[in-house]
C-alpha positions in Angstrom: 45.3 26.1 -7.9 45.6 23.4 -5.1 47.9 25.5 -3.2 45.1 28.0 -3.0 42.2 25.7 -2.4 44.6 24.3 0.6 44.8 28.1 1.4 41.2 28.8 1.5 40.1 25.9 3.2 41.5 26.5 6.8 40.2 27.7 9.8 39.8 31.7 10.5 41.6 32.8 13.8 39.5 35.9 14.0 37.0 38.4 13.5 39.3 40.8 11.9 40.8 37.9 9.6 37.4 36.5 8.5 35.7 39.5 7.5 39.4 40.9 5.8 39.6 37.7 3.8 35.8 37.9 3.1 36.4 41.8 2.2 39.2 40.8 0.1 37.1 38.7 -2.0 34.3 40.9 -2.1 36.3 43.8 -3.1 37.5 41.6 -6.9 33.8 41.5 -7.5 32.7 45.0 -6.8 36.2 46.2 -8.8 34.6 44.3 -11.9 30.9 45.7 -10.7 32.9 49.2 -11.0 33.9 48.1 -14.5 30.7 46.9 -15.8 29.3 50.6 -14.9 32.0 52.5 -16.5 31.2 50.5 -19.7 27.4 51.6 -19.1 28.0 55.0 -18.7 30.6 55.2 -21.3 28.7 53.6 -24.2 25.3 54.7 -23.1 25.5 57.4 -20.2 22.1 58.7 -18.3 19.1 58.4 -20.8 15.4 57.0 -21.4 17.2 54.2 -22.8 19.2 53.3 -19.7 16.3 54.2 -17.3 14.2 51.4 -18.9 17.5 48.9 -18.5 17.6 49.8 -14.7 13.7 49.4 -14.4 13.5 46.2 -16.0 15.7 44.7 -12.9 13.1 45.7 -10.4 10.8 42.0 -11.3 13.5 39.4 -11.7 15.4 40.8 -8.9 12.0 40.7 -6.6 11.6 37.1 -7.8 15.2 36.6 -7.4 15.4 37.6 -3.8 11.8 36.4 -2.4 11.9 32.7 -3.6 16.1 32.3 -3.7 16.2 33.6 0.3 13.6 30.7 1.0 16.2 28.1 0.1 19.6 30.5 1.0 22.5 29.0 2.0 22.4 29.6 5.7 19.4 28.2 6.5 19.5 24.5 4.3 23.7 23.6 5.4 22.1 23.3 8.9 19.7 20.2 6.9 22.4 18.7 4.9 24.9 18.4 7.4 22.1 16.8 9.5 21.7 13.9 6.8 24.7 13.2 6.1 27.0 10.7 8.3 30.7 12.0 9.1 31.0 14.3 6.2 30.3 11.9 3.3 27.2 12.0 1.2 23.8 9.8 1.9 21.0 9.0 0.1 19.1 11.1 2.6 20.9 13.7 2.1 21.1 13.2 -1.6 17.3 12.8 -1.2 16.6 15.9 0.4 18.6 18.0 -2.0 16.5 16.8 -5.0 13.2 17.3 -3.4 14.1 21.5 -2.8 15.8 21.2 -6.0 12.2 20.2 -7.7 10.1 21.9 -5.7 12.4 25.2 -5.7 12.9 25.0 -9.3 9.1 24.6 -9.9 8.2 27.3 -7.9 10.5 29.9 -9.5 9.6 28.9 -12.8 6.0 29.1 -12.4 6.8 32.4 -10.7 8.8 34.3 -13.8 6.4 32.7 -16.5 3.3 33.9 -14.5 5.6 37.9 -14.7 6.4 37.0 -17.8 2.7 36.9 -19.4 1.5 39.8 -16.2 4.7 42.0 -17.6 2.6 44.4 -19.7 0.3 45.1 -16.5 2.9 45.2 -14.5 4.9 48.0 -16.4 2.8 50.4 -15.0 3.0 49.9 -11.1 6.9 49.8 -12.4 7.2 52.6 -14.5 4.0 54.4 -14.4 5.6 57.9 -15.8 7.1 56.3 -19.1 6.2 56.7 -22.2 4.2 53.8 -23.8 7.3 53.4 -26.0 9.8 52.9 -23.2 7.7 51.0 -20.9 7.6 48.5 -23.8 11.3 48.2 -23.5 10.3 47.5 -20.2 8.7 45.0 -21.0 11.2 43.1 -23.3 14.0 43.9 -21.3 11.9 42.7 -18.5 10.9 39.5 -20.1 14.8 38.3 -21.0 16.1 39.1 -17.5 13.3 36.6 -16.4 15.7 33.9 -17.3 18.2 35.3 -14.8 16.1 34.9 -11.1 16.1 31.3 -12.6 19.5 30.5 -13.2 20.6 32.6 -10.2 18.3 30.6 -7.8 19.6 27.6 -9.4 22.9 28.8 -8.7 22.1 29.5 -5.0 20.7 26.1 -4.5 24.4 24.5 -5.8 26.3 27.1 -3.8 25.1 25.7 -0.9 27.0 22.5 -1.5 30.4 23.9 -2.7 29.8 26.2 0.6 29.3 22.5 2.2 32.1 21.3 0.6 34.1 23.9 1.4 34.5 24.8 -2.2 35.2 28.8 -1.2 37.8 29.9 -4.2 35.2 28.1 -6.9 32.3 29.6 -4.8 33.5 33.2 -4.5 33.7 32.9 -8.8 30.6 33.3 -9.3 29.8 36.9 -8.8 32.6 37.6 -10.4 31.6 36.2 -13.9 28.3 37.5 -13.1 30.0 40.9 -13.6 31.5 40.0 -16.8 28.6 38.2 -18.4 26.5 42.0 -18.2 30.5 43.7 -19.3 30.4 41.2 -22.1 26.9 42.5 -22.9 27.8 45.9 -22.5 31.2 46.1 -25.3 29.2 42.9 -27.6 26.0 42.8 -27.2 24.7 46.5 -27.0 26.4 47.2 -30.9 24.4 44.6 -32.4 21.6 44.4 -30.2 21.1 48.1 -28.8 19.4 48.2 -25.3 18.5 44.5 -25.4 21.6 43.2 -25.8 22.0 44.5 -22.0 19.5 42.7 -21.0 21.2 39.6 -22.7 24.8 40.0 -21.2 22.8 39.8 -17.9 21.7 36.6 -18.9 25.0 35.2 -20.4 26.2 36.0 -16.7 23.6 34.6 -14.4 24.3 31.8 -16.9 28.0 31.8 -16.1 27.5 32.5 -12.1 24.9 28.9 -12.6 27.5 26.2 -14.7 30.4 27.0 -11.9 28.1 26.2 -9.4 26.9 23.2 -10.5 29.9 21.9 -12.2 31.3 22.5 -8.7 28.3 20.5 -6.8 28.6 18.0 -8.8 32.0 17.2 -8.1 31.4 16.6 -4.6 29.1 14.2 -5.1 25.7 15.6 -5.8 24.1 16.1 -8.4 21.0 16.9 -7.7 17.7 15.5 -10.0 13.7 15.5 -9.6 11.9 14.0 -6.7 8.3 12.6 -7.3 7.8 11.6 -4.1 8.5 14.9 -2.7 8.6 15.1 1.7 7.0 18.2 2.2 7.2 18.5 6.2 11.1 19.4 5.6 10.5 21.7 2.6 7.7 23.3 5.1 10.6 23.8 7.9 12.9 25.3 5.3 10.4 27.8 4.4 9.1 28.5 7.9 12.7 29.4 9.1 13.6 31.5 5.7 10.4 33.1 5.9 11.0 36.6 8.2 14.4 37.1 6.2 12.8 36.4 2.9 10.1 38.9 4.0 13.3 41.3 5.4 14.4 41.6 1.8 11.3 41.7 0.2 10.2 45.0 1.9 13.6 46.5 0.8 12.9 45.4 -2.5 9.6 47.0 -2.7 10.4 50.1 -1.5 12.9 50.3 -4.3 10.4 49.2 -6.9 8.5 52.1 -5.3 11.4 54.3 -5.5 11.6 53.4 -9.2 8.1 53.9 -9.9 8.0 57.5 -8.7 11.6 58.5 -10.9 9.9 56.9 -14.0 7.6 60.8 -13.4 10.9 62.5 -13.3 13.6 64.2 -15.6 14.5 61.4 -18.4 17.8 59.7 -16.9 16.8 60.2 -13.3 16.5 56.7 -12.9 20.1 55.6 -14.2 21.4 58.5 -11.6 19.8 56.9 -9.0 21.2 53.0 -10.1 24.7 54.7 -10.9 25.0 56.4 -7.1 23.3 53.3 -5.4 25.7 51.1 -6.9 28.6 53.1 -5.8 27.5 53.5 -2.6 26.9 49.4 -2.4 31.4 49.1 -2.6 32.2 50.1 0.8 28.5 48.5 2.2 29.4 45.3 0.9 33.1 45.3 1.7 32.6 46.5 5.4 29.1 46.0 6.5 28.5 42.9 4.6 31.9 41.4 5.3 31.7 41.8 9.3 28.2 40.8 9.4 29.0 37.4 7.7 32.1 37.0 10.0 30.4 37.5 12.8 27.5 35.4 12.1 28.7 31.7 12.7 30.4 32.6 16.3 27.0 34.3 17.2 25.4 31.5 16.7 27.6 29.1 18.4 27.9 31.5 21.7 24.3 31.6 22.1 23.7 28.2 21.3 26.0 26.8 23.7 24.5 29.9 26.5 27.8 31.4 26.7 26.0 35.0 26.2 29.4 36.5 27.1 31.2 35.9 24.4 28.0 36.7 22.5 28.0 40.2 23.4 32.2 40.5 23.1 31.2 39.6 19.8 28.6 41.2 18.7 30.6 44.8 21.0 33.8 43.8 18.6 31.7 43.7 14.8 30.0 47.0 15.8 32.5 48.6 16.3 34.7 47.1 13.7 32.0 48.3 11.2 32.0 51.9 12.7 36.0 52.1 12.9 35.7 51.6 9.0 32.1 53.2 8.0 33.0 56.8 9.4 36.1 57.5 7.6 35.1 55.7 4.2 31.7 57.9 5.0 33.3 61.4 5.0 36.1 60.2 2.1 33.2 59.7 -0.2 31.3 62.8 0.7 34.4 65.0 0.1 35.7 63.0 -2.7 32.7 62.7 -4.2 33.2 64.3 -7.3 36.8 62.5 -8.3 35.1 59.2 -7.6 32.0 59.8 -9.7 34.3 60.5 -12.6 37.5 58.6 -12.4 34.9 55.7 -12.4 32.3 56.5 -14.6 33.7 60.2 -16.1 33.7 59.2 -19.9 32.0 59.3 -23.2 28.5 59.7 -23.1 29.0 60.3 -19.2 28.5 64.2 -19.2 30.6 66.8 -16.3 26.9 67.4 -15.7 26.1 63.9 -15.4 29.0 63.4 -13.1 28.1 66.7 -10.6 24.6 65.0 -9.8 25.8 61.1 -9.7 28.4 63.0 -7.0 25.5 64.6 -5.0 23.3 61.6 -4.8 26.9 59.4 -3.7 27.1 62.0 -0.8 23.6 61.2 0.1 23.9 58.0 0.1 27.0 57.8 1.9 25.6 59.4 5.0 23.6 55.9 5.6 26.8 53.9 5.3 27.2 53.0 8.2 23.5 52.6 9.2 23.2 50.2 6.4 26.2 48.3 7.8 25.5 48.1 11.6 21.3 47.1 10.2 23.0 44.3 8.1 25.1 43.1 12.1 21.9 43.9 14.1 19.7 41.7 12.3 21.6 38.8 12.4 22.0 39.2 16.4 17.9 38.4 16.4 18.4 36.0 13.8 21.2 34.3 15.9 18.4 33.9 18.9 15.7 33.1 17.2 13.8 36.4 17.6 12.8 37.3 13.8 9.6 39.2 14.7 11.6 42.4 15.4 13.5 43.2 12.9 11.1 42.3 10.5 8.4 44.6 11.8 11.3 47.2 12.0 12.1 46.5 8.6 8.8 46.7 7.4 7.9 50.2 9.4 10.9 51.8 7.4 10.5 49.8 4.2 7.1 51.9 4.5 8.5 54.7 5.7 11.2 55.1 2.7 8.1 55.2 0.2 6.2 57.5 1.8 9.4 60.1 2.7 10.0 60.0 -1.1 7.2 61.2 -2.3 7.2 63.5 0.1 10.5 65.2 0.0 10.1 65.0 -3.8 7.0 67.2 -3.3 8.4 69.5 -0.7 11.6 70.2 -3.3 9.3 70.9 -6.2 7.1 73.1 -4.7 9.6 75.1 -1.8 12.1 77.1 -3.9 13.7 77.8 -0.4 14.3 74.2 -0.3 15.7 73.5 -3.4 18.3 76.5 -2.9 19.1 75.0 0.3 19.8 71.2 -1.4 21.0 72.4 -4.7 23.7 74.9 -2.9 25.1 72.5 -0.6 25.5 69.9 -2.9 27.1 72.3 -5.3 24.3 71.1 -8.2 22.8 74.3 -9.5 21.3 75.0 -12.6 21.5 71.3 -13.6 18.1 69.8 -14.6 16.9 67.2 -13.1 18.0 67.9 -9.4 14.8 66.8 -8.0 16.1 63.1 -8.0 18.1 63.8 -5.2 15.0 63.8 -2.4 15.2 59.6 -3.4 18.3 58.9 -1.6 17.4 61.2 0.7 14.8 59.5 1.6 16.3 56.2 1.5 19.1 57.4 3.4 16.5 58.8 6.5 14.8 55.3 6.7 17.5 52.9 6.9 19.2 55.3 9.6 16.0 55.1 11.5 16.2 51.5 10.6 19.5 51.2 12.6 18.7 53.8 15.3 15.7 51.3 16.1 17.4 48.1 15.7 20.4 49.4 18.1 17.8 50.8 20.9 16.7 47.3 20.9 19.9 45.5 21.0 21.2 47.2 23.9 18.2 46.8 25.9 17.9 43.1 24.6 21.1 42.0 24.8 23.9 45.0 26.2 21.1 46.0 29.4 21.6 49.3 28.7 25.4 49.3 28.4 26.5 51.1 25.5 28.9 49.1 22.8 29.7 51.2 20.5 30.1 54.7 22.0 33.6 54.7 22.6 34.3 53.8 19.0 31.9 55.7 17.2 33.2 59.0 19.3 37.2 58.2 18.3 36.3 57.2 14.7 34.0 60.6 14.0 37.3 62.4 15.6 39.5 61.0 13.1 37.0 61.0 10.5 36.6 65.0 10.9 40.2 65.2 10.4 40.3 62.9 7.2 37.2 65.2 5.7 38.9 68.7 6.3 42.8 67.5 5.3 40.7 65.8 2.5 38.9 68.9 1.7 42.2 71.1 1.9 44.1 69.2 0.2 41.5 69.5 -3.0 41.5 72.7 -2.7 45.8 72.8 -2.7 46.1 70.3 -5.5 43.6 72.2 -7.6 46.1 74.6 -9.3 48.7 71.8 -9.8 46.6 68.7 -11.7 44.6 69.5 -14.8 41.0 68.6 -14.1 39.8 68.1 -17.4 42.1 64.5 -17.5 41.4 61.3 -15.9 45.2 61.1 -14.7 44.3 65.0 -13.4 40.9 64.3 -11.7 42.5 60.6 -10.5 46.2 62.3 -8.4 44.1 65.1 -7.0 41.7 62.7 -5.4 44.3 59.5 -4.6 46.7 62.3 -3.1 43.7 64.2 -1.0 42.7 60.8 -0.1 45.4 59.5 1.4 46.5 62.6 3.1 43.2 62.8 4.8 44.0 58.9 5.9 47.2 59.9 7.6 45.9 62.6 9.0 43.1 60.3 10.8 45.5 57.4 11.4 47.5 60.1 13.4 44.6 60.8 15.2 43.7 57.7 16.2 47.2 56.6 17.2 46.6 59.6 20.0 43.4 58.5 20.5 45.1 54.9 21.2 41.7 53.0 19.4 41.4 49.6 20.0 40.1 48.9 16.4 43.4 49.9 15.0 45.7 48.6 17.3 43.3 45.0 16.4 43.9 46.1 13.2 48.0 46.6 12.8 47.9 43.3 14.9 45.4 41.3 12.2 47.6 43.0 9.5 51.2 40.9 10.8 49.4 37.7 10.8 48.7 35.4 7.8 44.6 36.6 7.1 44.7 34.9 4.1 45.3 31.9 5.4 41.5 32.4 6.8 39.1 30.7 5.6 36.1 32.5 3.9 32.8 32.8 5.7 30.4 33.6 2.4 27.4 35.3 2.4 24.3 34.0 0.3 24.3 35.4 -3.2 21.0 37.2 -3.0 23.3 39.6 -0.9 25.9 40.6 -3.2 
């Protein structure tokens, strides 16, 4: 264990080595995230039952990431380190600590007991189309999870000082028994409990995700405790500089809740399809988008702090297209491959072929905003890096807005233009399943946050590139290749058909692994010709030591 502490706690050399280490690290808890939703689906599958589990999120996760993003990691190391004197702990520091931990811990509690009593009101802006029987579960299910905004803020606030500490093995943990905590719930729980006793595994591991945390913080010397005399002028600067992300991930939010509220009116299960695909589509997001985005960060910051705007656009041009030179590929595996993945992951027990052909066709959707999701998440943090908040927090908000209001209109235009639902249901190979009309929600979650990054990169090369483009050359080789991974991909399924059985998982998994990787050769040959950059910096990153990087972590709230 020391050797990997010792490991984990040098320097990065690079980009490339930061956000593979990162992705590395991401990748264990998203495997276990994949886990915890085959156990959903297998024990429970799409149902009202499920739908009112996946609703009851929408609360403690606004609470969650509103109030936890005001007192997020990256904004309170910058305080710490400030009031503390060559890397030990002061009574300042010390001092400061306890005053957000009372006033944070205050705040969020007042918050989720105020929701807690409001829950039965608001059930309906929620889950307006349930029945009052489910939007009762709602409401219990609702009412447990309030615990978890609490003990994940909580959790937050300690993570900041094993991130200090450089506490990065014990820090990365966290999600990870997050994931087991709701798995426990899921095999435990649910047989004793029924839908509740999801709702309490959720719980046990925001629990879990809170004592590693603190165990950890206190360790290195604080432990944090209540403040009476409370200075408010530096909680008011924490809050002031937090405020436009907070408010960034707060429209997001919303226009999920929004998203929510109009599928509680549609086809029992509609919701879990939605949660299933959205959560699928989250793997590669968080792996690439979120992991070069972090990287990236802390040498942004430094270049333009220091006016060397340079090497602020060298690396900002080198994350772009980093994210492309992955997002592309893994975009077009996931639409071709869509219906392997949906059911070598979730494909079992009370997970229908049915089930699995519509999960498939909201994946696809999804995975067309890959890699907008994944440049927005890079973007953003170049105007957080300068100071510049207002943009893409108005940006945000326009197609925060924008999401809500597509949604309600393509789900009208589908139900109401049979021309259009023959054109959607045919392509995506869904017809004659009920229920198809859920598919116009990641559609139109998928049009905003590609307008979102379409926006956000018109600004950022007039703001910061002049007008140069940065990530043409890139985007142009990686579609190339990515073409030729989708149709070897697609040929290949087509080949392998005959030879696997698809009615077994060991069938439905060879066809896809084999498709898969043939359709990666098949683009790694092409990119060899088209002699990229990104995978020449790649092979190169590859034959050094990345492990021996040390891990840049993101705030919770974005996991």
């Amino acid at each position: 264990m020391n050797k990997i502490i010792k490991i984990l706690n040098k320097e990065f050399g690079s980009l490339n080595q930061a956000a593979l280490l990162l992705g590395l690290f991401t990748l264990f808890s998203q495997i276990l995230a994949l886990i915890r939703d085959r156990s959903i689906a297998h024990f429970i599958g799409p149902s009202p039952e499920l739908d009112a589990y996946y609703a009851a999120f929408r609360v403690p996760d606004f609470i969650f990431i509103t109030i936890a993003s005001l007192a997020s990691i990256t904004v309170l190391i910058p305080f710490i380190i400030a009031k503390m004197k060559n890397g030990t702990v002061t009574k300042e520091a010390q001092k400061f600590l306890n005053d957000i931990f009372t006033v944070f811990l205050a705040v969020i509690a007042l918050v989720s007991f105020m929701a807690f009593i409001l829950m039965p009101h608001l059930v309906h802006f929620i889950a307006p189309g349930f029945t009052p029987l489910l939007q009762g579960k709602v409401i219990l299910l609702s009412r447990i999870m309030l615990l978890s905004p609490i003990l994940m803020g909580l959790s937050n606030l300690f993570g900041t000082v094993t991130q200090l500490f450089r506490k990065f093995f014990i820090y990365s943990l966290s999600p990870l028994f997050y994931n087991i905590g709701i798995i426990v719930g899921v095999l435990f729980f649910y047989p004793v409990f029924g839908i509740a006793g999801l709702a309490l595994g959720v719980v046990l591991g925001a629990l879990m995700h809170f004592i590693i945390q603190a165990v950890a913080s206190s360790g290195c010397g604080f432990r944090p405790g209540f403040s009476i005399a409370i200075n408010f002028q530096d909680i008011k600067k924490v809050v002031m500089i937090s405020l436009p992300r907070t408010l960034g991930l707060s429209f997001n939010s919303i226009s999920l809740i929004a998203i929510i509220a109009l599928a509680s009116y549609l086809k029992s299960g509609s919701i879990s399809v939605f949660s299933f695909s959205l959560n699928l589509q989250s793997v590669p997001l968080n792996i690439i988008g979120v992991s070069y985005a972090v990287a990236a960060f802390p040498t942004l910051v430094k270049s333009y702090s220091d006016g060397n705007l340079t090497n602020f656009k060298n690396q900002l041009k080198s994350a772009g297209r980093a994210i492309v030179f992955w997002s592309l590929p893994v975009m077009f595996l996931f639409i071709v491959l869509r219906a392997q993945i949906v059911r070598v992951i979730l494909g079992s027990g009370s997970f229908t072929w049915d089930n699995t052909r519509l999960v498939a066709a909201s994946l696809a959707i999804f995975s067309v905003s890959v890699l907008a999701q994944a440049m927005t998440a890079l973007l953003s943090r170049a105007y957080y890096t300068t100071g510049n908040t207002k943009k893409p927090l108005v940006v945000n908000f326009f197609c925060s807005v924008l999401i809500i209001i597509l949604a309600y209109f393509f789900t009208h235009i589908f139900q109401n233009v049979p021309e259009f639902k023959y054109f959607i249901e045919s392509m995506l190979k869904v017809s004659g399943i009920p229920g198809t009309e859920i598919l116009m929600l990641p559609l139109a979650y998928s049009a905003g946050t590609i307008l979102n990054f379409v926006l956000q990169w018109i600004s950022v090369k007039r703001d910061f590139m002049n007008g140069a483009p940065f990530i043409a050359k890139s985007f142009f080789q990686s579609l190339g290749a990515s073409f030729f991974i989708g149709l070897v991909s697609y040929l290949s399924l087509n080949a392998l058909s005959p030879v696997f059985g698809l009615t077994t998982f060991w069938g439905v998994f060879l066809q896809g692994l084999i498709s898969g990787i043939l359709g990666a050769a098949a683009g790694f040959l092409v990119l060899r010709l088209l002699k990229s950059e990104e995978l020449d910096d790649l092979v190169k990153t590859l034959r050094t030591k990345f492990w021996s990087a040390r891990i840049i972590a993101p705030s919770q709230e974005e996991l």
